[in-house]
N, C-alpha and C positions, 0 to 999 in steps of 0.2 A: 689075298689077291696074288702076292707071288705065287704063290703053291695052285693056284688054279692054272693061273698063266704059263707056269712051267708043265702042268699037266696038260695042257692046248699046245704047246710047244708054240707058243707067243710070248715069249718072255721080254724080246727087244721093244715088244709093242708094250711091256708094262712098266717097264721101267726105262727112267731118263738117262746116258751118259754123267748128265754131269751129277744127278744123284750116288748113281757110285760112284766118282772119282770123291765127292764130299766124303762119303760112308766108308770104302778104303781110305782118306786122308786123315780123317778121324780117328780110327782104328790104327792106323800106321802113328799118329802122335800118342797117343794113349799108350801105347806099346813102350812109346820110347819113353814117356815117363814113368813105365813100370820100370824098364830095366836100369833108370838112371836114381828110381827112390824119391822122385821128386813130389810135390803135394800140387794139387792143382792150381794153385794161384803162384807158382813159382814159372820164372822165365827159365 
């Protein structure tokens, strides 16, 4: 669905704001518990 919508050059219309700030905030903690060694169930 991205990949189509990107190819219509409709992309705003396919995807929601607050779904990527979720999927960047996601990716932005995951990150951090790469570089800090942490295991998932640790604060």
């Amino acid at each position: 669905q991205l990949f189509v919508a990107y190819r219509n050059g409709r992309v705003d219309e396919a995807v929601s704001l607050g779904f990527l700030l979720c999927w960047i905030g996601g990716d932005l903690t995951n990150f951090k518990g790469c570089l800090s060694n942490q295991l998932p169930i640790q604060f």
